[in-house]
KETOR-837260 format. One record per residue (C-alpha): residue in three letters; residue number from 1; x, y, z. Coordinates in steps of 0.25 Angstrom, whole numbers. Layout:
BEGIN
{ALA NUM {X Y Z}}
...
END
This chain:
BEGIN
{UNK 1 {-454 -84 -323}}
{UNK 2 {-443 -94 -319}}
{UNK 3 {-438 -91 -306}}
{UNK 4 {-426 -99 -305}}
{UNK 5 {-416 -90 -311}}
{UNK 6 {-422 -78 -299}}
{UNK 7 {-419 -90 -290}}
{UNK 8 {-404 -91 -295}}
{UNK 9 {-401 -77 -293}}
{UNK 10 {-407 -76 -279}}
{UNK 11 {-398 -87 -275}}
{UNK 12 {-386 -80 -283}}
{UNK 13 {-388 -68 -276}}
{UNK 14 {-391 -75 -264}}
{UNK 15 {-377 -82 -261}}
{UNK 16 {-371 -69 -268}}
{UNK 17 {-376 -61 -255}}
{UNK 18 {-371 -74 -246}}
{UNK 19 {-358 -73 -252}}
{UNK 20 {-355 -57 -250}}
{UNK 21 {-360 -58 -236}}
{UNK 22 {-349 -70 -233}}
{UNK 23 {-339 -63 -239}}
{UNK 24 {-342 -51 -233}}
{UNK 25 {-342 -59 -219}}
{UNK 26 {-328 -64 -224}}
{UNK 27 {-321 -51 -227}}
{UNK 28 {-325 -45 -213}}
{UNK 29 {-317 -56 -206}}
{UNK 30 {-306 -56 -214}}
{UNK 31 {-305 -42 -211}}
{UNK 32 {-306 -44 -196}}
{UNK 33 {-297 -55 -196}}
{UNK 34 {-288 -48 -204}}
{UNK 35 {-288 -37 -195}}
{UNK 36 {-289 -47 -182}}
{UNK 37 {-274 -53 -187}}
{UNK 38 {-268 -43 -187}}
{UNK 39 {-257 -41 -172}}
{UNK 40 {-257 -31 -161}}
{UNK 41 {-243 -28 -158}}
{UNK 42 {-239 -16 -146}}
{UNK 43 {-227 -10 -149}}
{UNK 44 {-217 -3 -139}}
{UNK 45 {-205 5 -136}}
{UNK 46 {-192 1 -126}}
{UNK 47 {-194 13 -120}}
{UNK 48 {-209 10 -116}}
{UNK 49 {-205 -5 -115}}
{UNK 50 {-194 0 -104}}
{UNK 51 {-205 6 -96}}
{UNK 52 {-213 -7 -94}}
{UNK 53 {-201 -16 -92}}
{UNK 54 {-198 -25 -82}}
{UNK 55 {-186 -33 -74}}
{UNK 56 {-192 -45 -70}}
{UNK 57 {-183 -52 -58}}
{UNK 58 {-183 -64 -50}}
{UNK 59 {-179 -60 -33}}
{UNK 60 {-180 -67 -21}}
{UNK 61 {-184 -62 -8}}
{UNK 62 {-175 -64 5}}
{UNK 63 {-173 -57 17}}
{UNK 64 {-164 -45 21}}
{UNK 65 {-159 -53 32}}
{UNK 66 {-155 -67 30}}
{UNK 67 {-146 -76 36}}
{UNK 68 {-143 -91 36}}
{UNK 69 {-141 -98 48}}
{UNK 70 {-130 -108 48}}
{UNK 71 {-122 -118 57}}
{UNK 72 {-106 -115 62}}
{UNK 73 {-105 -128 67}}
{UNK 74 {-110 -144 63}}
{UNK 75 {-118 -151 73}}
{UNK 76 {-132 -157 79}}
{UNK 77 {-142 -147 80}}
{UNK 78 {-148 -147 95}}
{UNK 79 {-158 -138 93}}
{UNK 80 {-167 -126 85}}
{UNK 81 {-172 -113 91}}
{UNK 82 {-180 -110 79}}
{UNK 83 {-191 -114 70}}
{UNK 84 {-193 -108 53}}
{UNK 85 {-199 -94 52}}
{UNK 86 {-195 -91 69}}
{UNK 87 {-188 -77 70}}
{UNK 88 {-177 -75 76}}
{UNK 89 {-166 -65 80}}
{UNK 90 {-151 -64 77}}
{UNK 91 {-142 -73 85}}
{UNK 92 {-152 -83 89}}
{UNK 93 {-149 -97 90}}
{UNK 94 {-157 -106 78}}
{UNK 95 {-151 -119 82}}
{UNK 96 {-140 -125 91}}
{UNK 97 {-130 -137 86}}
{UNK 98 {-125 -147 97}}
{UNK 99 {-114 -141 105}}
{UNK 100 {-110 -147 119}}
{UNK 101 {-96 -150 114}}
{UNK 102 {-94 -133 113}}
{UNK 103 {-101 -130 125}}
{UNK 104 {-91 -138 133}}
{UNK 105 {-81 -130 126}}
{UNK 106 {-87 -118 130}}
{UNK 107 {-86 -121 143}}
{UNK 108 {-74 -127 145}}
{UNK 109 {-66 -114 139}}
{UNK 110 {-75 -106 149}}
{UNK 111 {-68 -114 160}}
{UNK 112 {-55 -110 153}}
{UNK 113 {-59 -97 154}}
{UNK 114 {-63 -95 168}}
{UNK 115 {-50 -103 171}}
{UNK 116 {-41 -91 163}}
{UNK 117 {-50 -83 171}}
{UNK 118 {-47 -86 185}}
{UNK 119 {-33 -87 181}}
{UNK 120 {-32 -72 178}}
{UNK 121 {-37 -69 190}}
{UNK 122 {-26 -78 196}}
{UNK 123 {-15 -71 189}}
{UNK 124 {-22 -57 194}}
{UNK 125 {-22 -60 208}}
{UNK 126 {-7 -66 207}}
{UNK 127 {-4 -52 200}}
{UNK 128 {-10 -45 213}}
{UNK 129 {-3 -53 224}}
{UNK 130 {12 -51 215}}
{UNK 131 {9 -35 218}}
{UNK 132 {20 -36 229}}
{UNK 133 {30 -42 220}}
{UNK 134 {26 -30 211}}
{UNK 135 {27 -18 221}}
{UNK 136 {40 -25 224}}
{UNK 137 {45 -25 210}}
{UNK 138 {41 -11 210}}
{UNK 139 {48 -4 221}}
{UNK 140 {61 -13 215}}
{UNK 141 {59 -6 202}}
{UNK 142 {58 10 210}}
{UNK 143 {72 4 218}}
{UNK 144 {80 2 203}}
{UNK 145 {71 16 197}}
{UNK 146 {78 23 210}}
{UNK 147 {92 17 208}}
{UNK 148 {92 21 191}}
{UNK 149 {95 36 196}}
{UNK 150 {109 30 203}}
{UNK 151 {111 22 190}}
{UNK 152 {109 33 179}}
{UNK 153 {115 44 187}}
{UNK 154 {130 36 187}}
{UNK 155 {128 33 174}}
{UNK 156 {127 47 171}}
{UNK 157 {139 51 181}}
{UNK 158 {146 41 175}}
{UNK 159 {144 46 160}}
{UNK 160 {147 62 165}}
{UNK 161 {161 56 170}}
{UNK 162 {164 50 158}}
{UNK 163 {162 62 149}}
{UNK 164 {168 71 156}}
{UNK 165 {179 64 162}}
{UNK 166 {183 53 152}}
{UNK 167 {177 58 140}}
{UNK 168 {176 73 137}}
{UNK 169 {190 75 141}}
{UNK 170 {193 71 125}}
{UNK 171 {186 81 119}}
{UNK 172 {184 97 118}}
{UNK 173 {171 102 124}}
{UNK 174 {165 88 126}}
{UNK 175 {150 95 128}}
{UNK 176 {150 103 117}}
{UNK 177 {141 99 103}}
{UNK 178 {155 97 98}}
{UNK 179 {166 92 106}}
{UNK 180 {181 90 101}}
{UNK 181 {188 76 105}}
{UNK 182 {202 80 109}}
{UNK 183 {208 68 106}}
{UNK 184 {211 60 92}}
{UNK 185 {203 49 89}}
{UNK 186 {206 45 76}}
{UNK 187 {192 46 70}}
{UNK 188 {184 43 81}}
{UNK 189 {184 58 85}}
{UNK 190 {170 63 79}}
{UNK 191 {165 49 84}}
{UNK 192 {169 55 98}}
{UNK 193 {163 69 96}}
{UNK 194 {151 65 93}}
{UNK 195 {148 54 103}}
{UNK 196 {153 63 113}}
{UNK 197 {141 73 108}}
{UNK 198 {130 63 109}}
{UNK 199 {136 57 122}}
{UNK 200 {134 72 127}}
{UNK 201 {120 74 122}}
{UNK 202 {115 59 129}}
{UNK 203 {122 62 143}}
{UNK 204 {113 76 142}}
{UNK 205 {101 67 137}}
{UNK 206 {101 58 149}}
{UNK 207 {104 70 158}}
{UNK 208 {89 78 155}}
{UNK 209 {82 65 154}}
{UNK 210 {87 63 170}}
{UNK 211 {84 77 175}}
{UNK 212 {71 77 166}}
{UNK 213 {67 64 173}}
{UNK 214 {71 70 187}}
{UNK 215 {76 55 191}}
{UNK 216 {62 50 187}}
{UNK 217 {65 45 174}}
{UNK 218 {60 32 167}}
{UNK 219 {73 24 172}}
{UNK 220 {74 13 160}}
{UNK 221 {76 26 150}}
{UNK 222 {86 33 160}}
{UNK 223 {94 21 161}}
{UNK 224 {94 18 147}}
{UNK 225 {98 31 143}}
{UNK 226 {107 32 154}}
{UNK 227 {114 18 149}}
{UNK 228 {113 25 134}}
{UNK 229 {121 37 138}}
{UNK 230 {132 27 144}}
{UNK 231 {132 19 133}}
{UNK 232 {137 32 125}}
{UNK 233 {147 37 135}}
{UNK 234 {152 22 136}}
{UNK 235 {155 21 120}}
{UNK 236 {162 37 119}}
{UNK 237 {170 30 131}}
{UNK 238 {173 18 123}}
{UNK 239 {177 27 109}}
{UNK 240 {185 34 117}}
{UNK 241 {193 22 124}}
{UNK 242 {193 16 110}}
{UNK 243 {202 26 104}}
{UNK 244 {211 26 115}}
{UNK 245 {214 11 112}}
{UNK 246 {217 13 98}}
{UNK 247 {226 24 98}}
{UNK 248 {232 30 109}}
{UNK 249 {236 42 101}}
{UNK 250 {222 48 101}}
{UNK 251 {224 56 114}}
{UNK 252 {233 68 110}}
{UNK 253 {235 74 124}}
{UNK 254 {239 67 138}}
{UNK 255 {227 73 145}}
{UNK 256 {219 62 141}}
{UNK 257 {230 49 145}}
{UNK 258 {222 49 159}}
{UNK 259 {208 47 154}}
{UNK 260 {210 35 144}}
{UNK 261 {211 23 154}}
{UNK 262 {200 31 162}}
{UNK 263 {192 28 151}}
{UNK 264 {192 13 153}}
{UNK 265 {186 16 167}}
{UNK 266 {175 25 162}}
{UNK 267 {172 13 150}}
{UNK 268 {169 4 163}}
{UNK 269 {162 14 170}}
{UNK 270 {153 17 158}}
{UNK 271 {150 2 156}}
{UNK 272 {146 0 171}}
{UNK 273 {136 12 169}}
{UNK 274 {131 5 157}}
{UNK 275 {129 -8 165}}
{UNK 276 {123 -2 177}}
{UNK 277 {113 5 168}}
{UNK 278 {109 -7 161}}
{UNK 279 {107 -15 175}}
{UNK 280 {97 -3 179}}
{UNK 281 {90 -6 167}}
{UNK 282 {88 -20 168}}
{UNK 283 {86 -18 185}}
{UNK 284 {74 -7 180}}
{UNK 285 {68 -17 170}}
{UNK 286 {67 -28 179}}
{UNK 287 {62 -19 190}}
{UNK 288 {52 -14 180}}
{UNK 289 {47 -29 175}}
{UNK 290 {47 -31 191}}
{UNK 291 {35 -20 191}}
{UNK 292 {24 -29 182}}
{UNK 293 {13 -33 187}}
{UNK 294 {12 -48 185}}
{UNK 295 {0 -49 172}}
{UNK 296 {-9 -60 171}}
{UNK 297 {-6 -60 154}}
{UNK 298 {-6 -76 154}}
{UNK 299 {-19 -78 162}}
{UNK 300 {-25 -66 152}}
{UNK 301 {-20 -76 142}}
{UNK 302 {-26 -86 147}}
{UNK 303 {-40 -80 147}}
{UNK 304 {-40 -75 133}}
{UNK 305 {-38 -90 130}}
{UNK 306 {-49 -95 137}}
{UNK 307 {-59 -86 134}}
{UNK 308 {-53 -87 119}}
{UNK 309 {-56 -103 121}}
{UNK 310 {-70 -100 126}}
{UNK 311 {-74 -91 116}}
{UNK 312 {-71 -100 105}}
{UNK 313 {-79 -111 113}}
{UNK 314 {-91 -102 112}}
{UNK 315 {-90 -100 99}}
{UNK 316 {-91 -114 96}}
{UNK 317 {-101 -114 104}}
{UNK 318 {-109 -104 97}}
{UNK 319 {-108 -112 84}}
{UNK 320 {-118 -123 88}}
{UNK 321 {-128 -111 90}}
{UNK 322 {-134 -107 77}}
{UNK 323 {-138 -93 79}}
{UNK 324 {-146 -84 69}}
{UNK 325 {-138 -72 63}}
{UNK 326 {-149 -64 58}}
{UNK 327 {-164 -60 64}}
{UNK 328 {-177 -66 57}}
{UNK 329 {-184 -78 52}}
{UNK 330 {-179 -93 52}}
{UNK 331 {-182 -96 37}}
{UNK 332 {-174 -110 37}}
{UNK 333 {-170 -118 48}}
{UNK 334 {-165 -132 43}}
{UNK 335 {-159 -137 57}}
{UNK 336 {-168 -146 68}}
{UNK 337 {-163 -151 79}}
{UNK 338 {-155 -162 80}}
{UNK 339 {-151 -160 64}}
{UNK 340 {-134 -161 62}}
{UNK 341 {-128 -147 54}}
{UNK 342 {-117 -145 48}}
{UNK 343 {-107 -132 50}}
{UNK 344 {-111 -121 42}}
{UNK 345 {-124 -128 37}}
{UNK 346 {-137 -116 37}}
{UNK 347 {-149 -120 46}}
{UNK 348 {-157 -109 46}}
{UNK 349 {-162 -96 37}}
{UNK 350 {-166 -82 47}}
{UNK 351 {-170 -71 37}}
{UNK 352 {-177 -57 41}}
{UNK 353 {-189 -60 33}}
{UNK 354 {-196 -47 37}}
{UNK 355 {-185 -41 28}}
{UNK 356 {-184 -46 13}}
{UNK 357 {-177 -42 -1}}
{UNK 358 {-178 -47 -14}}
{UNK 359 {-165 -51 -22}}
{UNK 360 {-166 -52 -35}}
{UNK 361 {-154 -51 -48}}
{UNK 362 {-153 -42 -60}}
{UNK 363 {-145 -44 -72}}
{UNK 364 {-137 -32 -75}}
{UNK 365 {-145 -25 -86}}
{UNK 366 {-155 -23 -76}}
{UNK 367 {-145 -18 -66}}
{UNK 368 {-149 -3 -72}}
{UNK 369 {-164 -4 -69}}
{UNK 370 {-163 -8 -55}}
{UNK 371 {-159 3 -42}}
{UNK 372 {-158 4 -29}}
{UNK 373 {-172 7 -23}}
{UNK 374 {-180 3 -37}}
{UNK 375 {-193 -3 -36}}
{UNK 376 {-197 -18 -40}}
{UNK 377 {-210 -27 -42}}
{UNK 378 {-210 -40 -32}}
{UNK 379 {-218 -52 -38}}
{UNK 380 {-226 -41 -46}}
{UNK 381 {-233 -36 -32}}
{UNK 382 {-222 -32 -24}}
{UNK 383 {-214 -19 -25}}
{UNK 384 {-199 -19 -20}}
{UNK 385 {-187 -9 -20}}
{UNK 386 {-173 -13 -25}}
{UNK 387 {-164 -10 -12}}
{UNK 388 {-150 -16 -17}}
{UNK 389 {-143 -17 -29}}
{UNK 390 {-131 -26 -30}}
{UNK 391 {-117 -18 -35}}
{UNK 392 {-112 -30 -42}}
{UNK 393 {-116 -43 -50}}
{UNK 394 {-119 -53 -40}}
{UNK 395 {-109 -65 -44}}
{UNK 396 {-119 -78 -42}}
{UNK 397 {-129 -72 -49}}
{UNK 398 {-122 -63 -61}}
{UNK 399 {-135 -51 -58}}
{UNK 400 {-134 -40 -49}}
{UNK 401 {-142 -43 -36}}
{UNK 402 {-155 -34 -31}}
{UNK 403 {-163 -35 -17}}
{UNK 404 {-177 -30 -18}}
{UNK 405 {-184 -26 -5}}
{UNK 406 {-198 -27 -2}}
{UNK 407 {-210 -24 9}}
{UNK 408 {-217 -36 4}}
{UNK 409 {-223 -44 15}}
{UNK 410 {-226 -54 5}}
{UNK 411 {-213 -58 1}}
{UNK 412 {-206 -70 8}}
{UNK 413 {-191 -73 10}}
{UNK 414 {-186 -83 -3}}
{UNK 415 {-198 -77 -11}}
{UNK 416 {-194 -75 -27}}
{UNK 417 {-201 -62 -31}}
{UNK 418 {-202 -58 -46}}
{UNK 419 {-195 -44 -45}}
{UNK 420 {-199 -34 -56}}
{UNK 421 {-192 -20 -58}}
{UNK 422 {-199 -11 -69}}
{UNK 423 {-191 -5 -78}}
{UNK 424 {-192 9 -82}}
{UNK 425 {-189 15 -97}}
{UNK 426 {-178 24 -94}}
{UNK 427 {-172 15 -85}}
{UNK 428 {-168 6 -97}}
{UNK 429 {-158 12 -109}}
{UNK 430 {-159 -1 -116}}
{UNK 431 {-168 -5 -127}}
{UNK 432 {-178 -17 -118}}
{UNK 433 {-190 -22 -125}}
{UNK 434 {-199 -34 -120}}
{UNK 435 {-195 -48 -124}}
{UNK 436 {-207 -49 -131}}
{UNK 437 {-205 -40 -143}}
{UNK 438 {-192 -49 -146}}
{UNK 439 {-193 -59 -157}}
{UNK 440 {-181 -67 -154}}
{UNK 441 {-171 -73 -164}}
{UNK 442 {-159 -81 -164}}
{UNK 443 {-150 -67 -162}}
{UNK 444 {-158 -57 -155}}
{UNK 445 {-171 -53 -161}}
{UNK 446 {-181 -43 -165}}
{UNK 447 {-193 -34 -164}}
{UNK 448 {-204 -30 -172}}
{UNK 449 {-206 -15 -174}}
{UNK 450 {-218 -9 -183}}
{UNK 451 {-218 -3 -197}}
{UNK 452 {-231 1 -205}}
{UNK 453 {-240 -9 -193}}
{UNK 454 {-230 -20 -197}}
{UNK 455 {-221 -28 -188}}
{UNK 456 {-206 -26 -193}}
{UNK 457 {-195 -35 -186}}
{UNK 458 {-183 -28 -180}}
{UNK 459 {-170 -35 -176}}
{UNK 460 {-164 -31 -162}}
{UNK 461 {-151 -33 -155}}
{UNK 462 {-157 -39 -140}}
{UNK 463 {-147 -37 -127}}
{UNK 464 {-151 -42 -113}}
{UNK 465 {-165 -48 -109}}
{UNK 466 {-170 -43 -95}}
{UNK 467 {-181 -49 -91}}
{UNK 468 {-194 -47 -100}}
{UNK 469 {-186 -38 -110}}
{UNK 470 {-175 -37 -118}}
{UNK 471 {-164 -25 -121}}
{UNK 472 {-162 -23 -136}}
{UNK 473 {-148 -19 -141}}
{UNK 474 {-151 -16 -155}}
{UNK 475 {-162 -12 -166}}
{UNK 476 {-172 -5 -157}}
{UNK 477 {-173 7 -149}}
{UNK 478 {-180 12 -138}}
{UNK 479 {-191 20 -145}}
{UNK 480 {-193 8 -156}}
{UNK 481 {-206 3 -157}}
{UNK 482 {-205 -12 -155}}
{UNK 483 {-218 -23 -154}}
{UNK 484 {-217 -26 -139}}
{UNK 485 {-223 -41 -143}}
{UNK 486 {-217 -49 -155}}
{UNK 487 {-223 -62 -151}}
{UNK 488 {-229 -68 -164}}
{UNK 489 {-226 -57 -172}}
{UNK 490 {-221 -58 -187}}
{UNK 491 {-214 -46 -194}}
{UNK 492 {-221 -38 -205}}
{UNK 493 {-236 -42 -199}}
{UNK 494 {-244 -31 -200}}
{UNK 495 {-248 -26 -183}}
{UNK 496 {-256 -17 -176}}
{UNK 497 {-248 -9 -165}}
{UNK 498 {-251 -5 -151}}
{UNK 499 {-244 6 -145}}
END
């Protein structure tokens, strides 16, 4: 038997079995590739993005009490008190600046002073030796007070005597509310009446004021209104002398042809009256002025100059010693001895840095996540509280200014710190996803949703980024499903999703 065609067909089946098992090899890593290339995507909601979500901010640390030390005055520095990082307290002297010239000033207007001074005691002591001349001056004044009496009685007498002799023998019932002249005086007779009425009712007025006072009146208001009831008795005296000149015809009767010239003498008589109430006047005024004791004002004038002059000196005095406002630690000192500084030039930094805050800004769409008293991450490690809120946009910056406070010993004045503030999801009404599942285009953007394990694209409206995410204005709601991470994902590829 020829046994080369049995050698041909072991062969044929041979490579036959070779074949199937390399195809069979083949098929099962197609498979697995297949399966392997195939993405894992996580999908998510905003409303579970929300409760993850972060404000990521940017603060620097400084002290609660602060407070740069500056120069009120150029000059040399002549010396320095202090070293960087001493403590010191409020009012104490860092440095002092050349001042001989204001020390002589200071001590030249306190020899001014004590100059003003001893002149006031001067002017004192004159006053007590010039007590004579003022007892003196006194009894003088007690001589005219007595004499007032003799003055004001006669000019009351004198009055009396005019009414009743010279004046009220023209008219009918002269005392009553309503007396009747007797005589014609053209239209001057009301004029007449009723001065005669309020002539009546003065004379009575300065009769109860003398009883009342008992001759222990106040005699500058008795003379004057002693002279005051003169005056009006003098002018009813001259109205009536007036009408007699005019028209003789005014008298209807020959009774009264006796006391018309005799009113010329009671005229005088009136005026002399008047005269010697105004001499008493002037004699009690004088006598009264006679009475003051000498003052010292111009010495006291003097003094409020001086010591006016001395405290300006010392206050420029003042001005070469730089002093510290604030208790705490030097944290600058730019001066040394010796070094020329200008007015108004800072030489030295003191801050509490027991005591620190954080200040940091936020824009105003985060203004609604942060309050009084919320808590914050520090640098990832540390926890701080939010204690101030600023009511207003603060102008330099365009955001709205927090400070932070923190018990961390490990934070140093001028750190920068990252501040974090979690967000949580019922804090935020907006739409916020991560800015991650945003594939950006030219206007807006979009994200991919899932249908059928598919990735489909969806256009969204985007509104403000903060921080890490970004708010969606359009095309997505809170509860949509959305893949959280679109980086090198293409739409309609087939994905297996994580939930």
């Amino acid at each position: 038997m020829d046994r080369k065609p049995v050698r041909l067909v072991l062969l044929a089946l041979t490579v036959a079995a070779i074949l199937a098992v390399i195809y069979g090899l083949g098929a099962s890593e197609a498979e697995e590739v297949a399966e392997a290339s195939v993405p894992v995507v996580t999908v998510t909601t905003a409303t579970q993005y929300a409760g993850n979500s972060t404000i990521n901010l940017i603060g620097t640390v400084r002290a609660f009490s602060e407070a740069a030390v500056t120069t009120e005055t150029a000059g040399r520095v002549t010396g320095v008190r202090v070293g960087l990082g001493d403590s010191v307290a409020a009012g104490q002297i860092i440095a002092t600046i050349e001042n001989a010239s204001q020390q002589a000033a200071v001590l030249q207007a306190e020899g001014s002073y004590d100059a003003a001074l001893a002149s006031l005691e001067q002017s004192q002591f004159g006053n007590a030796q010039s007590q004579v001349g003022v007892a003196e001056a006194r009894t003088n004044l007690n001589r005219v007070e007595n004499s007032i009496n003799a003055t004001v009685n006669s000019a009351l007498n004198t009055i009396n005597n005019t009414l009743v002799s010279e004046v009220d023998v023209y008219y009918n019932q002269p005392n009553s509310p309503a007396p009747r002249l007797e005589i014609g005086s053209g239209g001057n007779s009301r004029t007449l009446e009723v001065q005669r009425v309020a002539l009546g009712d003065q004379v009575q007025g300065l009769q109860a004021y003398l009883r009342a006072a008992n001759s222990n009146y106040e005699v500058t208001e008795a003379l004057q209104i002693t002279k005051e009831a003169v005056g009006s008795t003098l002018d009813l005296v001259e109205l009536f002398i007036t009408i007699f000149k005019d028209d003789e015809d005014v008298v209807r009767t020959d009774k009264f042809s006796n006391l018309r010239s005799s009113l010329i003498n009671t005229e005088l008589a009136l005026n002399n009256e008047r005269t010697a109430l105004e001499s008493a006047l002037d004699t009690v005024t004088r006598a009264q002025l006679g009475t003051n004791e000498s003052n010292s004002s111009a010495a006291n004038a003097q003094v409020k100059q001086a010591l006016g002059s001395l405290r300006a000196a010392q206050a420029n005095l003042a001005k070469t010693i730089i002093r510290t406002p604030i208790s705490g630690t030097v944290n600058s000192l730019d001066i040394r001895t010796g070094d020329f500084v200008n007015s108004f030039a800072q030489v030295a930094l003191v801050a509490n840095n027991n005591a620190l805050e954080i200040i940091t800004f936020i824009g105003e769409n985060d203004r609604e996540v942060f309050a009084i008293g919320d808590t914050v991450t520090l640098d990832g490690q540390y926890d701080g509280t939010v204690t101030r809120i600023a009511p207003a946009v603060n102008a330099g910056t365009g955001k709205t200014e927090v400070r932070i406070a923190s018990e961390s010993q490990d934070l140093q004045n001028g750190d920068s710190v990252r501040v974090n503030k979690e967000v949580a999801g019922d804090t935020i009404s907006q739409v916020i996803i991560p800015l991650s599942a945003v594939k950006f285009a030219l206007n807006d953007g979009s994200v991919f949703v899932i249908e059928d394990n598919k990735l489909v694209e969806r256009p969204v409206t985007l509104g403000t980024v903060r921080g890490g995410s970004v708010e969606i204005l359009d095309g997505l709601s809170i509860t949509d499903e959305f893949v959280a991470d679109a980086r090198g994902l293409v739409a309609a590829t087939e994905v297996e999703v994580i939930r």
